[in-house]
C-alpha positions as a printed Julia matrix, in Angstrom:
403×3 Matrix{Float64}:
 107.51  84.3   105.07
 106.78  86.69  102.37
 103.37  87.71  102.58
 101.06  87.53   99.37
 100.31  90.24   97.26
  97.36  92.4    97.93
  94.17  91.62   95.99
  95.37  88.31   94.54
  92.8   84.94   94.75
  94.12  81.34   95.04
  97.6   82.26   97.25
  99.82  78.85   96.47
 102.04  78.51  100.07
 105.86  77.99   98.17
 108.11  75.78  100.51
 111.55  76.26   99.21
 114.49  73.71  100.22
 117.74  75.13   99.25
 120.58  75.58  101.4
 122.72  78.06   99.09
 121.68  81.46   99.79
 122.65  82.83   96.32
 120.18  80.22   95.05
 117.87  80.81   97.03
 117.99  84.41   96.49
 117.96  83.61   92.82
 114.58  82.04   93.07
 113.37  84.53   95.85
 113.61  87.04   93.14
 112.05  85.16   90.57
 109.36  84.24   92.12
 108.92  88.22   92.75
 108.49  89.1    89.36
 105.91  86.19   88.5
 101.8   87.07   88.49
 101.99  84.08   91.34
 100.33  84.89   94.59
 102.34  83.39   97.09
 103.68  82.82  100.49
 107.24  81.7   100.71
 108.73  79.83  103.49
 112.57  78.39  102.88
 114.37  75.46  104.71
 117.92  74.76  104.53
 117.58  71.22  105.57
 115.77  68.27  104.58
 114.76  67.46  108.26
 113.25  71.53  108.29
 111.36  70.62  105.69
 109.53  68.11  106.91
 108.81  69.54  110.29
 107.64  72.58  108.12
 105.73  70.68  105.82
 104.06  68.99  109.05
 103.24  72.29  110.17
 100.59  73.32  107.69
  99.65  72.87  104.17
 102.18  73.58  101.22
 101.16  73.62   98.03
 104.34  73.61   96.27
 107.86  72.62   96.93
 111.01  73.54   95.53
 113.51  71.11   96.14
 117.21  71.16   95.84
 118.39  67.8    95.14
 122.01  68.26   97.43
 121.13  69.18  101.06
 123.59  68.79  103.99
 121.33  66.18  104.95
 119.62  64.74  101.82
 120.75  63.99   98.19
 119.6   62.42   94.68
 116.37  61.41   94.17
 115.69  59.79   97.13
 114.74  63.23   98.41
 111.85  63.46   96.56
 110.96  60.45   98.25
 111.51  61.42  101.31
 109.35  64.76  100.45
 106.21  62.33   98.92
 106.11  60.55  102.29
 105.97  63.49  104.01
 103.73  66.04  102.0
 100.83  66.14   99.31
 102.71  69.13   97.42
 103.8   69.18   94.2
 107.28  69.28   93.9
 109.3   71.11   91.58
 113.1   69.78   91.28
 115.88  72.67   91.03
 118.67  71.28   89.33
 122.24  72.45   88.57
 124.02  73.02   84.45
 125.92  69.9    85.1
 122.94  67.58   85.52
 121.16  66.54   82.33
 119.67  63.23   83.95
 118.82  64.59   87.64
 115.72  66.05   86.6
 114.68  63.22   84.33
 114.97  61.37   86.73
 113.39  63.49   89.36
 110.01  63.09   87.46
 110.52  59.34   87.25
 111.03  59.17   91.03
 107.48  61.18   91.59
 108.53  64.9    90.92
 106.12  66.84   88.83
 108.36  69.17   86.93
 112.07  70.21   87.62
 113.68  73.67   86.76
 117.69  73.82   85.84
 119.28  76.52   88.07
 120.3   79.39   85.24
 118.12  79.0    83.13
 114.84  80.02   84.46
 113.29  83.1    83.56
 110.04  84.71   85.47
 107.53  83.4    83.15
 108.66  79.63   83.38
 108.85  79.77   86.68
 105.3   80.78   86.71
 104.09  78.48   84.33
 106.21  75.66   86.33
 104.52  76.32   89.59
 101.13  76.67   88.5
 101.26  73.42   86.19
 102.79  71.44   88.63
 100.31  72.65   91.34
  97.72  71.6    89.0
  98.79  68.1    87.82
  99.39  67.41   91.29
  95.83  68.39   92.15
  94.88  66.39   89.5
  96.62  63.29   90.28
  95.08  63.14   93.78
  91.39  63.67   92.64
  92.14  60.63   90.18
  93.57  58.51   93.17
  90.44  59.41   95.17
  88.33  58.9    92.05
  90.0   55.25   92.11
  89.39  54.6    95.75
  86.06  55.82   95.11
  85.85  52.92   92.53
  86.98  50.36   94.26
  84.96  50.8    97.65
  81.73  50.75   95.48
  83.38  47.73   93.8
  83.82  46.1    97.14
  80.71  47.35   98.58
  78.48  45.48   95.98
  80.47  42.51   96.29
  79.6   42.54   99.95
  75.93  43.81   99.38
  75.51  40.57   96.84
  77.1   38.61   99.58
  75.25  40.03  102.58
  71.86  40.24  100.69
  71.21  37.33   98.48
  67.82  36.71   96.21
  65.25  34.48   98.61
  65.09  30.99   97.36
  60.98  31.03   97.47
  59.34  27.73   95.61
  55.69  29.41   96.25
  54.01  32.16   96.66
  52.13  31.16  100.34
  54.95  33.25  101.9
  57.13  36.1   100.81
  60.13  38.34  102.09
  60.97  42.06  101.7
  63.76  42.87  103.36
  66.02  46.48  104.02
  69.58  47.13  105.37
  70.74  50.56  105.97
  74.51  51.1   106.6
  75.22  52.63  110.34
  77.89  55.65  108.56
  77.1   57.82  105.46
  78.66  56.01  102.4
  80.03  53.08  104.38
  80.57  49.67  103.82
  77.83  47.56  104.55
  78.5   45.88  108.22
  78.1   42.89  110.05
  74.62  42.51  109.79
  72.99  39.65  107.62
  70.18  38.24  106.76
  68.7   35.29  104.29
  65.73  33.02  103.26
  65.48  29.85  101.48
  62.63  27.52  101.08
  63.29  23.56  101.06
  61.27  20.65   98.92
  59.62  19.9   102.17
  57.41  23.37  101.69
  59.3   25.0   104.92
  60.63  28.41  104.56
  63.72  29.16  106.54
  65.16  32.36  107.6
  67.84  33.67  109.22
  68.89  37.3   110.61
  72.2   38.09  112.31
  74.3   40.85  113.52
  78.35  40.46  113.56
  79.69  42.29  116.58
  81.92  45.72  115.11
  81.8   47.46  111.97
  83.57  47.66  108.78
  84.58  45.02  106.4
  86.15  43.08  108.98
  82.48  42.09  110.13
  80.94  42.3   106.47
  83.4   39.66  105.25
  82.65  37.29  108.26
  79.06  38.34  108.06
  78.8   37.01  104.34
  80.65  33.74  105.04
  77.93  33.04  108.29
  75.59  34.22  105.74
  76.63  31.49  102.99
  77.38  28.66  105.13
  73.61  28.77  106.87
  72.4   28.69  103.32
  74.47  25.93  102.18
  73.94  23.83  105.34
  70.33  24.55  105.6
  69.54  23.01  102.07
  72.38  20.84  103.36
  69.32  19.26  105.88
  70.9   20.87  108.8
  68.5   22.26  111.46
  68.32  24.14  114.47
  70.8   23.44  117.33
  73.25  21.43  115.08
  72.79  24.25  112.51
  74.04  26.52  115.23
  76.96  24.38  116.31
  78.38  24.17  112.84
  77.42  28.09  112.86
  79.58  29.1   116.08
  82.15  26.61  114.14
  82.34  28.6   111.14
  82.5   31.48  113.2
  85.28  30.68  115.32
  87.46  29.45  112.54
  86.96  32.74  110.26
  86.8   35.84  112.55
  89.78  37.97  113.14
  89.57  38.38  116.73
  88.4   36.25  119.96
  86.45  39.1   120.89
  84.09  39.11  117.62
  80.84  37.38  118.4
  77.67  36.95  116.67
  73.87  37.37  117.56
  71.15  35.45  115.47
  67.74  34.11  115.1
  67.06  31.23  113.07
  63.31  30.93  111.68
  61.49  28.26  110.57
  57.93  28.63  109.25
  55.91  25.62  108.2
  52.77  26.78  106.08
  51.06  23.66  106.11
  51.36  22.79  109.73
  50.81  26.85  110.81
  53.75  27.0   112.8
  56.77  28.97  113.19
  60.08  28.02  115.08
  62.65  30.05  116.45
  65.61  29.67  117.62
  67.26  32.86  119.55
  71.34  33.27  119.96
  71.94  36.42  121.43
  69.33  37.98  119.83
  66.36  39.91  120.39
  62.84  38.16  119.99
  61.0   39.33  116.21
  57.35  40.42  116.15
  54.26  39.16  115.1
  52.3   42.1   113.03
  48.28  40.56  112.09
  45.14  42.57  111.11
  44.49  42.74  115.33
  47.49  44.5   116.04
  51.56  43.58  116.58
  53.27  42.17  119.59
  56.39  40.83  120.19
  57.01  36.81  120.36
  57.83  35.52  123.88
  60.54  32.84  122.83
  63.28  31.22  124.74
  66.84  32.56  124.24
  70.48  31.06  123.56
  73.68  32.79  124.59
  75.22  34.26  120.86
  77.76  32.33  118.87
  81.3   33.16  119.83
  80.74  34.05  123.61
  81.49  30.43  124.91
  82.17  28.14  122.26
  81.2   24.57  122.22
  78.92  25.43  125.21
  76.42  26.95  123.51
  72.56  25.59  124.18
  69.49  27.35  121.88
  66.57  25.9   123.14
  63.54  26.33  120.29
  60.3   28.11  120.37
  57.56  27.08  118.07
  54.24  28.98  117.54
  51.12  28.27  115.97
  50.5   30.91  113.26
  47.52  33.05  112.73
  45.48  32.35  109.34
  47.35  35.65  107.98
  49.94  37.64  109.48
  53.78  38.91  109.21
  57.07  38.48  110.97
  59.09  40.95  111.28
  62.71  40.37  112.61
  65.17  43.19  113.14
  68.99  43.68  114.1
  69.39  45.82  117.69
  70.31  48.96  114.87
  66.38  49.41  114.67
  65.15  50.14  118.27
  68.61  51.28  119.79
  68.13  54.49  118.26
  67.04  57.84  120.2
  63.65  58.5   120.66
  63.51  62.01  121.43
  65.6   64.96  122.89
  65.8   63.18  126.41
  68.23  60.81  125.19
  66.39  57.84  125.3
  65.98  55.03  123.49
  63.64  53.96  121.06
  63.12  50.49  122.43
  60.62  47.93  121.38
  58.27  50.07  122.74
  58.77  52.55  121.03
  58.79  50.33  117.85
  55.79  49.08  118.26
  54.22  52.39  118.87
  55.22  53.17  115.39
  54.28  50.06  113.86
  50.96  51.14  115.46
  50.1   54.51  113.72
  51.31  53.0   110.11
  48.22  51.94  108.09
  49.41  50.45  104.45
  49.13  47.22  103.5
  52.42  46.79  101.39
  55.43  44.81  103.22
  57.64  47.23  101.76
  56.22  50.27  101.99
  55.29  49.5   105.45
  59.27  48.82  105.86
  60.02  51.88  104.45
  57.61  53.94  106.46
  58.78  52.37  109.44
  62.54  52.82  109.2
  62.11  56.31  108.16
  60.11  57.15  111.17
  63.05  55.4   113.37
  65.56  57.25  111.39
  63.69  60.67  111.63
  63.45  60.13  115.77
  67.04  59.0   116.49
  67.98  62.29  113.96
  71.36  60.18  113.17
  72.43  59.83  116.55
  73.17  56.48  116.8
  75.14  54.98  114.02
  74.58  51.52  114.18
  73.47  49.21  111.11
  70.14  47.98  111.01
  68.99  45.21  109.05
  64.67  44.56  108.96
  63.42  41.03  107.41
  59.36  40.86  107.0
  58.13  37.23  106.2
  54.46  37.4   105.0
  52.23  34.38  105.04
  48.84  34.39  103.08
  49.41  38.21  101.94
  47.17  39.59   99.15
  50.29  41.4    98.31
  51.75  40.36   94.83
  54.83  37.98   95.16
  56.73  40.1    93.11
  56.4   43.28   95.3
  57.15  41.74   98.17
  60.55  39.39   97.65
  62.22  42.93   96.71
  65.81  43.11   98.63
  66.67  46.95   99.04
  70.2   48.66  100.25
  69.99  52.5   100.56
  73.33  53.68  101.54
């Protein structure tokens, strides 16, 4: 490897591929009496190549298009599967269409063997190290695109508008991703209220991560809406649920935790209905504790064996609920390593004083988020139901995402 020249910024590593050792010599030379700070490395082969290109990072190859092992255009093929470099074809007198097509085939510039002089082979190298830089940042820039594309379809999916008739009870909700600039996962969460004056609610968390568990996540989201201004309710609900479930995911082993919610503001009482998940808790002027409710096995584990026995409270004249996926308390706590816990949670809940749903959901999540330190990666989906609030409906039916 020639090593690059003293005091020069921005080395480009030069991978040439010729197995003629008056060409190569040719373009040793050239490359000499460029400005170009380079390394060069040469290969003889195709096959060297690659294992050379696996090796470490080239930033430009020159590529013979006749090898012992490799010839035509398919070479630069070979060399885009293998590499990120631009390539620079090196083609013979007798070939007016090889380089052409070279470029058609992926190539970003190709030199004719003869006719190169020092300052085009500069100029060659450097543009072609360029446009190939440029290329990839516009790839990325695309991918970029259409993540965000697919993350808001997911996010509209995931986190519709509450259907909410009246103002006696209003939602606020927040969903933080588990990974910086991630999908949105498998956790979901909705409320609707029917003509009979009950608001319904649901909360769930889709076993794994990615869109996998965001696409089945939005489908058990949508079908619980549809079904529950269908007139489906509780068990059957979950039956058709663990259906929907079964027939969508993309692996036996996916499975789904939930709580169903049903609060009744003329009768002042709330039902639950627990599958695999955790119980909410019940935050009034007094103080918060967490609802002792009766639990069901989540939906997935054993299908069509599934029992969700339901829990119904009688609510206080005011008060919240506020129901959470396991990405809230299984954070760390401290530097011991433990957990957060409901405990823990409702220590914090404890020490926060403002009377906003949302600003009390954003306190609270950024004092969970501040303990754990990003530790623990999981999502973490909060839903606050508030019954009899002084709090403006408008403030409080606010949906949030912060990625």
């Amino acid at each position: 490897m020639t090593p690059p020249p003293a005091g020069r910024a921005e080395r480009i590593d030069v991978l040439l591929v010729e197995d003629d050792d008056g060409d190569a010599l040719l373009v040793e030379e050239l490359l000499r009496d460029t400005d170009l700070p380079y390394a060069l490395t040469r290969c003889r082969t195709a096959a060297d190549a690659r294992r050379a290109l696996a090796a470490g990072p080239v930033g430009c190859v020159l590529l013979d298009l006749h090898l012992p092992d490799a010839s035509g255009v398919e070479t630069v093929q070979a060399m885009q599967a293998t590499t990120h470099a631009a390539i620079i074809v090196l083609t013979g007198l007798d070939e007016p269409r090889a380089g052409v097509d070279a470029l058609a085939a992926g190539a970003q510039d190709y030199l004719v063997k003869g006719k190169v002089e020092p300052e085009l082979m500069q100029r060659a190298v450097r543009y072609a190290v360029q446009r190939k830089q440029a290329e990839r940042a516009n790839a990325a820039l695309q991918i970029g695109r259409l993540r965000a594309e697919e993350n808001a379809r997911l996010e509209r999916g995931l986190l519709p508008e509450p259907l909410l008739s009246s103002t006696s009870v209003t939602a606020s909700s927040r969903y933080y991703p588990g990974r910086s600039q991630a999908l949105l996962g498998g956790d979901f969460l909705d409320v609707v209220q029917t003509d009979d004056g009950r608001v319904h609610a649901v909360i769930g968390d889709v076993s794994g991560h990615g869109p996998d568990a965001a696409a089945l996540g939005v489908c058990l989201r949508i079908a619980w809406r549809a079904l529950t201004l269908g007139g489906h309710r509780d068990q059957h609900l979950l039956h058709l649920l663990e259906q929907i479930h079964i027939a969508e995911r993309e692996g036996s082993d996916l499975f789904t935790t939930c709580t169903l919610i049903t609060l009744d503001p003329q009768a002042a009482t709330l039902t639950l209905h627990l599958a695999g998940h955790h119980e909410p808790l019940i935050v009034t002027p007094e103080g918060t504790e967490q609802v002792s409710a009766a639990h069901g096995i989540a939906l997935g584990i054993a299908p069509g064996h599934g029992k969700w026995p339901a829990t119904t409270l009688a609510l206080p004249a005011t008060g919240a609920l506020l129901a959470y996926t396991d990405g809230l308390i299984e954070g760390f706590a401290d530097g011991t390593g433990a957990r957060l816990g409901v405990e823990g949670l409702l220590h914090i809940i404890g020490t926060l004083r403002t009377p906003d749903p949302g600003t009390h959901l954003d306190q609270l999540i950024a004092r969970t988020r501040a303990l754990n330190a990003d530790r623990h990666t999981d999502d973490l989906a909060v839903l606050r139901l508030d019954w009899n609030s002084e709090v403006p409906a408008s403030a409080a039916t606010a949906w949030h995402t912060t990625p």
